[in-house]
C-alpha positions in Angstrom: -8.0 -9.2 32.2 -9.4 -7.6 29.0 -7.5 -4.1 28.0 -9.0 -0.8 28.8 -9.2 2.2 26.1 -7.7 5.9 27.7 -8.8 9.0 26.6 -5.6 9.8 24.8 -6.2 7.0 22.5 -3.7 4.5 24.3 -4.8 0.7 25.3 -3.7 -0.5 29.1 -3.0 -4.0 28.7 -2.3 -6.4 31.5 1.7 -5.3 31.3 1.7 -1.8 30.7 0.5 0.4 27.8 -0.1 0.1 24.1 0.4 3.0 22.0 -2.2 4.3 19.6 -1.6 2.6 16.1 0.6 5.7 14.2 1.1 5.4 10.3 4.0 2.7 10.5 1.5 0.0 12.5 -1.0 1.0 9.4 1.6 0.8 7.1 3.0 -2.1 7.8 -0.3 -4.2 8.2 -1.3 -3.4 5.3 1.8 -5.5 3.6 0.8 -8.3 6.2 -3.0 -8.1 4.1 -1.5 -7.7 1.3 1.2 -10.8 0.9 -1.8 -12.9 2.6 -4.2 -12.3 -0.4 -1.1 -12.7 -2.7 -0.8 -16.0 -1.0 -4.5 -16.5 -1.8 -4.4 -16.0 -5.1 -1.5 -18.3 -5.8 -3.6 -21.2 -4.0 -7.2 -20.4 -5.4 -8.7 -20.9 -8.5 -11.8 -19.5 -10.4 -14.0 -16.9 -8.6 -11.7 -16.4 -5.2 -9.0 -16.1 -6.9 -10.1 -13.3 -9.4 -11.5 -11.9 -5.9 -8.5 -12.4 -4.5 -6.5 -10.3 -7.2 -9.0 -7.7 -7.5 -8.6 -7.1 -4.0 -4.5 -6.8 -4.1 -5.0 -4.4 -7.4 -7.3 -2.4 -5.2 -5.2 -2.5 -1.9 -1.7 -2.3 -3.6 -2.7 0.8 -6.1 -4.1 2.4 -3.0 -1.4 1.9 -0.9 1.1 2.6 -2.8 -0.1 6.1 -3.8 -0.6 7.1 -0.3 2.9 6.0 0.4 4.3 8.4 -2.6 2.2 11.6 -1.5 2.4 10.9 2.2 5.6 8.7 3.5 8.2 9.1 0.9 8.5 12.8 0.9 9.3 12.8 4.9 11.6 9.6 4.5 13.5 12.0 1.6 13.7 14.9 4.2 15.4 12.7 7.1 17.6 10.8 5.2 19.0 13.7 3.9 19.4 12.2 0.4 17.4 11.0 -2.2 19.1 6.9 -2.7 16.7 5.3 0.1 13.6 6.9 -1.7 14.3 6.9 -5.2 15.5 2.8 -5.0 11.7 2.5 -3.6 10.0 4.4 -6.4 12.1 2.8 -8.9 10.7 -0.3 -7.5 7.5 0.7 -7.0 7.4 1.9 -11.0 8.7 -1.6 -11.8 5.7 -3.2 -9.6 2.9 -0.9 -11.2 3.7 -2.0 -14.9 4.2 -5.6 -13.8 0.6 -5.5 -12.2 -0.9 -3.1 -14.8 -0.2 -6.2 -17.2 -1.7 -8.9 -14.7 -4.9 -6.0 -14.4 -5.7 -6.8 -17.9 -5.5 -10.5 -18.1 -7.5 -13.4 -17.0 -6.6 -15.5 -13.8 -7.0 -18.5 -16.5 -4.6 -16.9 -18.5 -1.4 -19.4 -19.0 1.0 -16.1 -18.8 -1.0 -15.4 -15.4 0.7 -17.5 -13.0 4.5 -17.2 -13.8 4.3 -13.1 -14.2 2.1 -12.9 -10.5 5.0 -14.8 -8.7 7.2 -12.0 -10.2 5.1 -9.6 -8.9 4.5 -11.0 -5.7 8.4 -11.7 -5.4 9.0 -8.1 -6.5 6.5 -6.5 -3.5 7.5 -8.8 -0.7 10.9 -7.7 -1.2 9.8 -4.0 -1.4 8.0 -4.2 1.3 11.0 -5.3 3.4 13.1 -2.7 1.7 10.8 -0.4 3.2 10.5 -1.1 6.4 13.8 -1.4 6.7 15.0 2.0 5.4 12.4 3.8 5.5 9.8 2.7 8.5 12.4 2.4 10.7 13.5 5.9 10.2 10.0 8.0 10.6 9.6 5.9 13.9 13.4 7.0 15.1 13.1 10.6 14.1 9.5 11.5 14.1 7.8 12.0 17.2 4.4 10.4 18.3 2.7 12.9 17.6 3.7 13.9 14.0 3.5 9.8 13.4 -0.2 9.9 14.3 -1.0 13.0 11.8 0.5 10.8 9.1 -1.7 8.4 9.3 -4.5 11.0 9.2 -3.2 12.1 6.0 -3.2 8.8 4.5 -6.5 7.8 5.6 -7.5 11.3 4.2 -5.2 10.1 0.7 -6.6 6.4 0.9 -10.2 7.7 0.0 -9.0 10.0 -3.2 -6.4 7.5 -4.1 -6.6 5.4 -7.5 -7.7 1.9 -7.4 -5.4 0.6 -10.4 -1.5 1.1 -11.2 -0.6 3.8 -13.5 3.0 3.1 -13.6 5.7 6.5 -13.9 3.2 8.4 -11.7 5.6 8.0 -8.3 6.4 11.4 -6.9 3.8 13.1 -4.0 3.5 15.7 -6.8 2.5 13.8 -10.1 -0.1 12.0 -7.5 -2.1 14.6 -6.5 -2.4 16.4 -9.6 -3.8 13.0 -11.3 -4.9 11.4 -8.3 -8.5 12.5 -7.9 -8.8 12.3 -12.0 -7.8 8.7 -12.2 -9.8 7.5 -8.7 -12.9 8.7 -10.2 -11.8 6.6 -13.4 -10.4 3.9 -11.7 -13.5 3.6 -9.3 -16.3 3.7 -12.0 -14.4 0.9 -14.0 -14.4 -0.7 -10.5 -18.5 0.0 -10.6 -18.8 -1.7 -13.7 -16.8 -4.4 -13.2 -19.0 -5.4 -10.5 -22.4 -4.5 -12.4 -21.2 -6.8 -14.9 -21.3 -9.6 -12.4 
């Protein structure tokens, strides 16, 4: 029995019905695709695994940013305080300077290795940290519906986002004043990167 698409979005499956993804099912697969290139780059070697980082610069810069102008400001307003948020941009900082230093170097770098299992140790555990305080609570006290227009606005933020770290540029505000500045920057360095190739 193969599932059926409804009108509203929602997918009948065989037991009873799916809900349309919202932006915690986006958010969260996207840490599933990220710690599965991380693990790809700590098995590859040469040309898939310079691929492999590229990609996880890309995907983490990306998502990150949307996180700081889209998910962190409604975490800050239901947990009433800032402690859940501001551990998660502190960490986030740490992560950005850690992978602005890996963005520069050489996969065949010696210093490479050791400083990318840091990293990856340091976004695994953020990416729990998150879900945990933070996901959990947008899906308990946002509705469905406000979920859903979340997402919108991050797919909306995912296409003006920048595609490298620029760490101590964390809050919803500093991101969209430099956002589009540093995308276009970020994207043409991108453009030659790959010309060069």
């Amino acid at each position: 029995m193969s599932p059926q698409q409804h009108a509203d979005g929602h997918v009948a499956m065989p037991f009873g019905v799916m809900p349309k993804p919202d932006v915690v099912d986006r958010l969260v697969a996207q840490h599933m695709q990220v710690r599965d290139l991380m693990h790809e780059v700590m098995t590859s070697t040469g040309e898939a695994k310079r691929d492999a980082f590229e990609t996880v610069v890309r995907m983490l810069s990306v998502h990150e940013t949307v996180e700081e102008e889209v998910l962190h400001p409604v975490a800050r307003r239901i947990a009433g305080e800032h402690g859940v948020v501001e551990d998660r941009l502190d960490e986030e900082n740490a992560a950005k300077q850690v992978l602005g230093e890996l963005d520069g170097m050489d996969v065949d770098d010696p210093r490479f290795d050791p400083l990318f299992a840091l990293l990856r140790t340091a976004v695994i555990t953020h990416a729990l940290a998150e879900q945990r305080y933070e996901f959990n609570r947008v899906r308990q006290y946002c509705s469905e519906s406000e979920r859903r227009g979340m997402l919108t606005l991050v797919q909306a933020a995912e296409l003006a986002a920048p595609t490298h770290p620029h760490a101590g540029v964390e809050s919803a505000t500093a991101n969209l004043a430099l956002g589009p500045a540093v995308a276009l920057v970020d994207r043409a360095r991108d453009a030659i990167r790959a010309a060069r190739r």
